[in-house]
C-alpha positions as CSV (number, residue, x, y, z in Angstrom):
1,X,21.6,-10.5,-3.4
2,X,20.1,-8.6,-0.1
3,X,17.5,-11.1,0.5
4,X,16.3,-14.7,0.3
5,X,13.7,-16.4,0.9
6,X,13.8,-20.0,2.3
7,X,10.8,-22.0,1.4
8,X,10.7,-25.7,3.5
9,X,8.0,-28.6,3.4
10,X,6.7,-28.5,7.0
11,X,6.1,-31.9,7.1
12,X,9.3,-33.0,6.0
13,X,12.0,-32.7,9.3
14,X,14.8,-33.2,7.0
15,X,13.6,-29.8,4.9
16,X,13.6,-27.7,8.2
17,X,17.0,-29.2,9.5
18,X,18.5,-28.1,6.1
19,X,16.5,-24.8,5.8
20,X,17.6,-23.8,9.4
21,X,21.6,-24.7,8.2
22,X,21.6,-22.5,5.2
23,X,20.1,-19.8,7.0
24,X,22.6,-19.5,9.8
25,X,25.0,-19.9,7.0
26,X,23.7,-16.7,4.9
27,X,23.4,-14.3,8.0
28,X,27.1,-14.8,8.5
29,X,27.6,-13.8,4.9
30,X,25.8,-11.0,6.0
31,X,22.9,-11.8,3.7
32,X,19.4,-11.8,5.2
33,X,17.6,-15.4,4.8
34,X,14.0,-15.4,6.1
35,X,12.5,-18.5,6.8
36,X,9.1,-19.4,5.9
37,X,7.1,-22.5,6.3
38,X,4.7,-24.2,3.7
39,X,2.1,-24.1,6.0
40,X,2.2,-20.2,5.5
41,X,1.1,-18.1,2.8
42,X,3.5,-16.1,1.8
43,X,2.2,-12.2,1.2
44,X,3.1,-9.8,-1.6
45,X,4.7,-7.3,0.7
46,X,7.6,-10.3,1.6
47,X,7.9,-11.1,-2.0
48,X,8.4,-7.5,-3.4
49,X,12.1,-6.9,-2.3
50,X,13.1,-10.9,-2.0
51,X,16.1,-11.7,-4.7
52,X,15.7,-15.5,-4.8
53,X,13.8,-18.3,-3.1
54,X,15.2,-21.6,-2.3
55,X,12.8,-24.6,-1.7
56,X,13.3,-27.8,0.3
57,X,11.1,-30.1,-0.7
58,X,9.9,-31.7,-3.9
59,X,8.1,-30.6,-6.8
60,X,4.5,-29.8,-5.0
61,X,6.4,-27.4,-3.0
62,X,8.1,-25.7,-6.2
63,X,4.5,-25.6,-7.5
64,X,2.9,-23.7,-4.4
65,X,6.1,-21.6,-5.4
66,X,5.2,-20.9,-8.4
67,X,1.6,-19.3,-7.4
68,X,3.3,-16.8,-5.6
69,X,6.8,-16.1,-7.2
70,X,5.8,-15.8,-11.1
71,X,4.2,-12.6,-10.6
72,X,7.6,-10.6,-9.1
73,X,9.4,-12.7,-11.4
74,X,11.4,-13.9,-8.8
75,X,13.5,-17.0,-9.2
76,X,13.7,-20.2,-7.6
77,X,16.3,-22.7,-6.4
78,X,15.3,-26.1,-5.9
79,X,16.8,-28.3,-3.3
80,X,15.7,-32.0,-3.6
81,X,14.2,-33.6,-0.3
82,X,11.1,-35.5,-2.4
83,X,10.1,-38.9,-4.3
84,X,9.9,-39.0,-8.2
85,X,10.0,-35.5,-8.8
86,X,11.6,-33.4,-12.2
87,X,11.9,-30.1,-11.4
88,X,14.1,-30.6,-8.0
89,X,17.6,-31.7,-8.5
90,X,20.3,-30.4,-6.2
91,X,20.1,-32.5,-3.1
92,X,21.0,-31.0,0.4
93,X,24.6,-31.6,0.4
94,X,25.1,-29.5,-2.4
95,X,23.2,-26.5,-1.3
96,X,25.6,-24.2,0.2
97,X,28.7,-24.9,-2.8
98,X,25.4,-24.1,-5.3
99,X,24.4,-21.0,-3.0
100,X,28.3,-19.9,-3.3
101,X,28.0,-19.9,-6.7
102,X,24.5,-18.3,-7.3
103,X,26.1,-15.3,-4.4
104,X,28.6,-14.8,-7.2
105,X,26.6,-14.5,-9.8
106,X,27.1,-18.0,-12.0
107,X,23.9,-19.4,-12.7
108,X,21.3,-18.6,-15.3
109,X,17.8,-19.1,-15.0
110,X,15.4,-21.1,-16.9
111,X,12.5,-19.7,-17.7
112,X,9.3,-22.5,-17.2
113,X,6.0,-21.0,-19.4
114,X,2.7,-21.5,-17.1
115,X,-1.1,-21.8,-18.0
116,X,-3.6,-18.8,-17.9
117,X,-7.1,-20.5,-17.6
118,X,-10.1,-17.9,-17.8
119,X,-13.8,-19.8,-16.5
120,X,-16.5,-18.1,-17.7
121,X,-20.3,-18.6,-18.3
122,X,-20.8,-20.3,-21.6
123,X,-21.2,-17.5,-24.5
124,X,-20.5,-14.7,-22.1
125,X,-16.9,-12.7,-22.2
126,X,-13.4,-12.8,-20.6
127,X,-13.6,-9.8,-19.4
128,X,-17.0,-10.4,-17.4
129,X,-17.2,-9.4,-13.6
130,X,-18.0,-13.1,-13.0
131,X,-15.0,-14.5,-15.1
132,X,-12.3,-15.8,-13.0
133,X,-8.7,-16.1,-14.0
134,X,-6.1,-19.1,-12.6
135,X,-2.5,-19.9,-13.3
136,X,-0.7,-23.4,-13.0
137,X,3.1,-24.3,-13.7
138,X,2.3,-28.0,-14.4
139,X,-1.4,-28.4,-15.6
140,X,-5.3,-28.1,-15.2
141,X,-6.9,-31.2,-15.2
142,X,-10.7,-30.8,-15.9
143,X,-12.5,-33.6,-14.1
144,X,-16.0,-35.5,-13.0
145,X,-15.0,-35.0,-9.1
146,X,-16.8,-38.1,-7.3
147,X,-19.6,-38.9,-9.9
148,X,-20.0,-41.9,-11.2
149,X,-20.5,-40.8,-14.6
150,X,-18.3,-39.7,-17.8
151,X,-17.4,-36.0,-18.7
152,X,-18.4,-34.7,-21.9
153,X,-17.0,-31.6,-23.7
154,X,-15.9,-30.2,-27.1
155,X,-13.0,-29.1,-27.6
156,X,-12.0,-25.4,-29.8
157,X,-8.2,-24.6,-30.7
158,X,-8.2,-21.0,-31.2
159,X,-11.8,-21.1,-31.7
160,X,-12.3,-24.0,-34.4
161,X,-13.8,-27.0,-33.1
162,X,-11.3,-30.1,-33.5
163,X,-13.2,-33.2,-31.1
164,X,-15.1,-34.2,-28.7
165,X,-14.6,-36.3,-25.9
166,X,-16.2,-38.9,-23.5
167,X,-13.7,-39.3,-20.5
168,X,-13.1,-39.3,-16.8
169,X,-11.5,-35.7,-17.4
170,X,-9.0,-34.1,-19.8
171,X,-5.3,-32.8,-18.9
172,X,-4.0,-29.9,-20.4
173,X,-0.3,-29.5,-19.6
174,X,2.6,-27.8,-20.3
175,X,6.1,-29.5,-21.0
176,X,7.6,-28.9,-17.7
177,X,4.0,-30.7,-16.4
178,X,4.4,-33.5,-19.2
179,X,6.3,-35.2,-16.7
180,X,3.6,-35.5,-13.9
181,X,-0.2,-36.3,-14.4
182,X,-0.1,-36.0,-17.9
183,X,2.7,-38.6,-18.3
184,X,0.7,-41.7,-15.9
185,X,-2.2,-40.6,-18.0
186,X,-0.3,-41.8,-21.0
187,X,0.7,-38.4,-22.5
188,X,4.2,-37.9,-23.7
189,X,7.1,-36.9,-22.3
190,X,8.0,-33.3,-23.7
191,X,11.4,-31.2,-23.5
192,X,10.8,-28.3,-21.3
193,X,12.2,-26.0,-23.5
194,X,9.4,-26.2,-26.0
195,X,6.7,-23.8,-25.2
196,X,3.4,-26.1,-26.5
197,X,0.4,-27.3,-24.6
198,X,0.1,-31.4,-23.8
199,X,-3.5,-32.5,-24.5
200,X,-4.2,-36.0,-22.9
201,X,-7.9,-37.5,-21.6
202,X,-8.2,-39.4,-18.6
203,X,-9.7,-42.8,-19.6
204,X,-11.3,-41.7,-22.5
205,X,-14.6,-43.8,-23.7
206,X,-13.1,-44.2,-27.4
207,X,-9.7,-45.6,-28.9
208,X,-9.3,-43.1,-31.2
209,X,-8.6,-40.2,-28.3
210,X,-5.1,-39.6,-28.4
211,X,-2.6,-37.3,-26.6
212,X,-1.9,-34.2,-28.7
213,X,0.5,-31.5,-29.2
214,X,0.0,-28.1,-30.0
215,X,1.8,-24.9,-30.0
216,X,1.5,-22.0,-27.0
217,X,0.3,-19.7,-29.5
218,X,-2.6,-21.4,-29.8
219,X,-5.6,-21.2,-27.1
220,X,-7.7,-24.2,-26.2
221,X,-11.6,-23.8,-25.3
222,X,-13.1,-26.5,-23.1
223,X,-17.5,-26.3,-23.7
224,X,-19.1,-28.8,-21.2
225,X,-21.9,-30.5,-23.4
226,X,-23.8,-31.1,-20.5
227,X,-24.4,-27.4,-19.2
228,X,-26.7,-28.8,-16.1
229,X,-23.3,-30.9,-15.0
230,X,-21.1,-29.7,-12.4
231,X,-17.6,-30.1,-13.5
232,X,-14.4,-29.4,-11.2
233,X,-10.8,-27.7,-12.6
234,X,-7.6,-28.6,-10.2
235,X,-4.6,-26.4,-11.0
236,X,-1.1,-28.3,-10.0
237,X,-2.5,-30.8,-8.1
238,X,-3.6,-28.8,-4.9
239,X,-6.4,-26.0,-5.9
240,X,-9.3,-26.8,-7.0
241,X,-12.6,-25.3,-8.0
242,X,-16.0,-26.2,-9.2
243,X,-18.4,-25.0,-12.1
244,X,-21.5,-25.1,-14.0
245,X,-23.1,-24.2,-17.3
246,X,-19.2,-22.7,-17.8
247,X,-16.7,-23.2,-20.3
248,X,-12.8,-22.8,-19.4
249,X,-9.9,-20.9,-21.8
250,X,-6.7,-22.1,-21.5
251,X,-3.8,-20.0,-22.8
252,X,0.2,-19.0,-22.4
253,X,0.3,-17.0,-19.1
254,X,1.8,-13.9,-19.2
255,X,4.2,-14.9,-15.9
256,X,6.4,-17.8,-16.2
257,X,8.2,-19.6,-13.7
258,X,12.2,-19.2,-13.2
259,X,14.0,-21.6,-11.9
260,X,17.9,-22.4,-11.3
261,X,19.2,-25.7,-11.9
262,X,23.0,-26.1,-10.9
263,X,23.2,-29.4,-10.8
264,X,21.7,-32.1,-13.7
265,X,20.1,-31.6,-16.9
266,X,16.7,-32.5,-17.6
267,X,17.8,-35.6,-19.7
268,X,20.3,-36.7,-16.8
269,X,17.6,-36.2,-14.3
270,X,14.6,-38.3,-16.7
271,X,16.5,-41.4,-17.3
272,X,17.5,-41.3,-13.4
273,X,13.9,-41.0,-12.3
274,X,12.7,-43.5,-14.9
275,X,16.0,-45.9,-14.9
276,X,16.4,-45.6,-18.1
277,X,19.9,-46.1,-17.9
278,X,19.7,-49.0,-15.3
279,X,17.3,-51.0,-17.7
280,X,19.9,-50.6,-20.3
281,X,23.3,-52.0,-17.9
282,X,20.9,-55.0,-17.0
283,X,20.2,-55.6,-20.6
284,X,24.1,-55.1,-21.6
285,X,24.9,-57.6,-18.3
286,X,22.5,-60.3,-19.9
287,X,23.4,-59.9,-22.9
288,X,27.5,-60.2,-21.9
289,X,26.2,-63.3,-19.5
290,X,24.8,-65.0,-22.4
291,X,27.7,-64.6,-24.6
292,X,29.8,-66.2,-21.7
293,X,27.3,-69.0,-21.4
294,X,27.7,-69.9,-25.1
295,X,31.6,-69.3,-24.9
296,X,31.9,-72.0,-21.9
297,X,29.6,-74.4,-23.8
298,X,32.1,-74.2,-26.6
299,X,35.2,-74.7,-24.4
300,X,33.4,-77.5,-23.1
301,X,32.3,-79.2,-25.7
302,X,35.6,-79.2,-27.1
């Protein structure tokens, strides 16, 4: 590798501390590390010739990543230095061993698929000079904004109408983004290695609205009943934009997202995040406490 990129969360001191380490480390291996803040945008001319990006942060700044990387195809390495997070699992004191390996060439990367979501005015086509195109890693969430009113739409998969719905919004995720919005909204929790879209309403104004699951190949239509209604689309949490008398395509990108993982599988990482495993030790410890109980009453009693 000639050259990589080092991505930190500006507001996180610990992120910078770490980033500015690793860099010093790299130019004495000769390897040239630029640093870069999240603050800044990063350009195309940068990315072009950059082999891999490492992140310090948590998963909002893999997602900015994401944005910028997918397009180059150029991979990125996750360093840990967020909250509940999924897609960040090295932590900072395993960077440079992790970096000594990827140098060498032992690390594969997983490829994440991303959303392609196409606004457009209702009836008119994709290709239309006013259409506008947006990617996400995680999800687009269409939403009311502010208004204290619900959000109605139909619903097409690949262009036959399924439902309808009455809601606060509707999430459309992939698996890698089944773990964030989608999952608080009550949607499952989906291996990232399946390539399928997560369907889940936000407070939905019937019982019968359930998260669904469908396959990549398939594309989704969203159609706005109310064409007079502003509506609003936020893509991974942090861009949003607004619309009217519009209806929003969502379909497998053509980028995807790479990203290296040397330490932790996905499964490790969800039952850390969601103590899983702790849950179970207390319930084994209770469960061990009451057979001791019951074997002391015997003891006694005898």
């Amino acid at each position: 590798m000639k050259k990589i990129l080092l991505f930190a969360d500006d507001r996180k001191e610990k992120a910078k501390e770490t980033a500015l380490s690793l860099q010093d480390w790299l130019s004495k291996k000769k390897i040239k590390a630029a640093l870069r803040s999240s603050l800044t945008p990063l350009n195309s001319e940068e990315l072009r010739d950059t082999d891999l990006i490492v992140s310090f942060g948590g998963d909002g700044t893999i997602l900015r990543l994401a944005h910028s990387a997918s397009p180059f195809g150029i991979p990125i390495f996750p360093i840990d230095l967020g909250g509940l997070g999924f897609l960040a699992t090295s932590q900072p004191d395993q960077a440079k061993k992790a970096l000594e390996e990827i140098l060498k060439g032992n690390f594969k990367v997983e490829k994440r698929m991303m959303l392609e979501t196409t606004v457009k005015k209702i009836g008119g086509s994709k290709n239309h000079s006013r259409s506008k195109t947006f990617h996400a890693l995680n999800e687009v969430v269409l939403h009311k904004g502010g208004a204290e009113r619900l959000l109605h739409l139909k619903m097409l998969i690949s262009g036959e109408e399924i439902t309808g719905y009455s809601a606060d919004g509707l999430i459309v995720s992939t698996s890698t983004g089944s773990t964030a919005y989608s999952l608080s909204a009550g949607g499952p929790i989906v291996s990232p290695k399946l390539d399928v879209f997560v369907v889940t309403a936000i407070c939905p104004h019937a019982l019968s609205a359930r998260p669904i699951v469908f396959s990549a190949d398939e594309i989704i239509q969203l159609v706005p009943i109310r064409k007079d209604r502003e509506f609003f689309l936020t893509f991974d949490g942090y861009k949003t934009i607004s619309g009217k008398n519009q209806e929003i395509t969502i379909e497998k990108s053509q980028y995807f997202c790479g990203l290296i993982f040397m330490h932790q599988d996905f499964y490790h990482n969800l039952k850390t995040k969601l103590q899983w495993a702790g849950e179970y030790k207390r319930l084994e410890l209770g469960a061990s406490s009451d057979r001791a109980e019951i074997q002391g009453d015997r003891w006694n009693d005898s």
